[in-house]
C-alpha positions as CSV (number, residue, x, y, z in Angstrom):
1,X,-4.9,65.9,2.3
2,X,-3.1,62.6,2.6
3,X,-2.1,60.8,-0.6
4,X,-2.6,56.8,-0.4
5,X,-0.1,54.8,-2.0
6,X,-0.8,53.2,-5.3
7,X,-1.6,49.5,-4.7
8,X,-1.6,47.2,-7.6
9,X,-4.7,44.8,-7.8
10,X,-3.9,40.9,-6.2
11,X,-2.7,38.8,-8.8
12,X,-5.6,36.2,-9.7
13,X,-4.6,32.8,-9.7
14,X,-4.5,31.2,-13.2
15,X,-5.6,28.3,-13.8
16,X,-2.9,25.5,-14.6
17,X,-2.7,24.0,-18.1
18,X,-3.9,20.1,-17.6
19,X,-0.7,18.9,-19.3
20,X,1.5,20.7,-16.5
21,X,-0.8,19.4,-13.8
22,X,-0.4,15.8,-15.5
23,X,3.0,16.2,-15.4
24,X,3.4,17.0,-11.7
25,X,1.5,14.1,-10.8
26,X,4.0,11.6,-12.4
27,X,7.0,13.7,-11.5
28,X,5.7,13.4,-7.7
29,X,5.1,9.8,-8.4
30,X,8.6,9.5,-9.6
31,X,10.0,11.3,-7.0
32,X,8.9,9.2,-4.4
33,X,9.4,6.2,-6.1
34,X,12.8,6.9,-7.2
35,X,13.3,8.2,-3.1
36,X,12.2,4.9,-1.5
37,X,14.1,2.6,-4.2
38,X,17.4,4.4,-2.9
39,X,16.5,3.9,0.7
40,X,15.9,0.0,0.2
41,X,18.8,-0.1,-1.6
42,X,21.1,2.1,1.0
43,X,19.1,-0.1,4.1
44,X,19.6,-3.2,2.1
45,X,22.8,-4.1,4.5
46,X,20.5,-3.9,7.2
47,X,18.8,-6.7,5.9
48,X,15.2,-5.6,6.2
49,X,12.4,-5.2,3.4
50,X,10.9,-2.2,2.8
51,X,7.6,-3.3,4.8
52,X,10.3,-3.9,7.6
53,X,11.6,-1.1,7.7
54,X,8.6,1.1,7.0
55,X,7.3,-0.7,10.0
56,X,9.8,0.3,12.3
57,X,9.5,3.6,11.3
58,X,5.7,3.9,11.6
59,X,6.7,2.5,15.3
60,X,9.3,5.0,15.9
61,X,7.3,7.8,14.8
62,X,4.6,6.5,17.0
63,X,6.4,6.6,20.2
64,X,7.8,2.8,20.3
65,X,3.9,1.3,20.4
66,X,1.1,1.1,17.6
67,X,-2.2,-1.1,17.8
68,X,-1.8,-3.7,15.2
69,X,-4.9,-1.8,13.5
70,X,-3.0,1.4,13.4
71,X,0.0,-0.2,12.2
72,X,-1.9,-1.7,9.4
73,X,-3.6,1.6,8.7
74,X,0.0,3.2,8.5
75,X,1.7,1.1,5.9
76,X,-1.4,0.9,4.1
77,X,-1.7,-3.2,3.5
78,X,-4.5,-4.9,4.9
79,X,-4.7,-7.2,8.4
80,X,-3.7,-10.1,6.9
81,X,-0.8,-8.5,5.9
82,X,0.1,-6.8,8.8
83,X,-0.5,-10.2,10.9
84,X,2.5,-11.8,8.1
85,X,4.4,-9.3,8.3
86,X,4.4,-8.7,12.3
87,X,5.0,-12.3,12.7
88,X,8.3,-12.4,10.7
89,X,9.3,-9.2,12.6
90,X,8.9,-11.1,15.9
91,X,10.3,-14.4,15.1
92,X,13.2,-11.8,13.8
93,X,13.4,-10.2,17.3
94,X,12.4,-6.8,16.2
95,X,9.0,-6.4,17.9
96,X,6.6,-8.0,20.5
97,X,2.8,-8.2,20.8
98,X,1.4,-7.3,24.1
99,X,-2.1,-7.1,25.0
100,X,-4.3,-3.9,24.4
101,X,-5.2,-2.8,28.3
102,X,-9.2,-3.4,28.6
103,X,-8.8,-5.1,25.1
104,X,-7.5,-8.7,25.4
105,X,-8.5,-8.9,21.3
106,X,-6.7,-6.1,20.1
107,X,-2.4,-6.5,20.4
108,X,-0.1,-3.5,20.3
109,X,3.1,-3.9,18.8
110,X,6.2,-2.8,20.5
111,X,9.7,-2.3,19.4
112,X,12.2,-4.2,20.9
113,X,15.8,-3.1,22.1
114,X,17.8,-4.5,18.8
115,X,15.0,-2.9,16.7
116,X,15.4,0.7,18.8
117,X,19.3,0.5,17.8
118,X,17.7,-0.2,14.0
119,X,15.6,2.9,14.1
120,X,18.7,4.5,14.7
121,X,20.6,3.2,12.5
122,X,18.1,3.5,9.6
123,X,17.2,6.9,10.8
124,X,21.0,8.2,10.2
125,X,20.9,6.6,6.7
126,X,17.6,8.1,5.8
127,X,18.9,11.6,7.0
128,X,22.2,11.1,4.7
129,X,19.8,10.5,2.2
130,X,18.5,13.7,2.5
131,X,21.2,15.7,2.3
132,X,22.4,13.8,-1.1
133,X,18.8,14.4,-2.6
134,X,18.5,18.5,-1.7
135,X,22.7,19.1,-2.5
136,X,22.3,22.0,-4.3
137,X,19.1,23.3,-3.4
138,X,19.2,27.1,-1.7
139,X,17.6,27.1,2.0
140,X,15.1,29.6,0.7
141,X,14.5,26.8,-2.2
142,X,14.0,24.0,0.5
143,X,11.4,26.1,2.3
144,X,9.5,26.8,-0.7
145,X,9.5,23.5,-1.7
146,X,8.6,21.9,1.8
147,X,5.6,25.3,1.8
148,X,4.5,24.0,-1.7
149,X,4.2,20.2,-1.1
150,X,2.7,21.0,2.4
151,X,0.1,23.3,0.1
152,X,-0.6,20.3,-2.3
153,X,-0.9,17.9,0.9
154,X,-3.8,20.2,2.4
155,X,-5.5,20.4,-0.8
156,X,-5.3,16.6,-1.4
157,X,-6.4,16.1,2.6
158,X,-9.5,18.8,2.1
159,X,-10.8,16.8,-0.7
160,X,-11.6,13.6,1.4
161,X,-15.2,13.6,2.4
């Protein structure tokens, strides 16, 4: 007769008190507030705004071209906006407009070489950044931060109709 190993029941999720669930919400806030106010402040020699930057970032990230839509979409301001904001970056020499293949309506925005040599400028500030935030936090504390936040982020994400 084989004996079986004693298994303990699965923990059951409790449910979180609302105060500490309030709490998270403005600590996240703060967080990222607190995050991009150092960033504008450390990119602040760069002379670019935050929409600027954010901007060349969302470009970056994109592969060097967006649609104008998907640009707007990305920083989260409306067409308008975007149209202002896009207009100042290429009187600045940071991006052009080029026509949409098959769409003469629709322009993609494209970074420029002096905005490339930003991107990586502003990506080697954002990546000191970084490393001043988490000093101090344990690898294994990282990932379990970085698993948690990408938990919350799914959550938030499956909630959207």
């Amino acid at each position: 007769m084989q004996m079986q190993a004693h298994r303990r029941p699965a923990a059951r999720a409790q449910p979180v008190p609302a105060e500490r669930v309030d709490a998270l919400g403005l600590l996240l806030h703060s967080v990222s507030k607190g995050w991009r106010a150092e960033l504008d402040r450390r990119l602040r020699p760069l002379g670019l705004t935050r929409a600027q930057w954010q901007a060349l970032f969302a470009l970056s990230r994109a592969g060097g071209t967006l649609v104008q839509r998907e640009l707007s979409e990305w920083l989260e301001i409306g067409a308008p906006a975007t149209v202002a904001l896009v207009d100042r970056m290429e009187r600045d020499g940071l991006v052009a407009r080029t026509t949409v293949p098959g769409d003469r309506r629709r322009n993609a925005i494209v970074l420029t070489p002096r905005a490339r040599r930003l991107v990586t400028s502003i990506q080697a500030i954002a990546r000191e950044l970084r490393r001043d935030v988490t000093n101090g936090l344990t690898h294994d504390e990282m990932d379990t931060l970085a698993a948690l936040l990408g938990k919350v982020r799914a959550r938030i994400e499956g909630l959207r109709p």
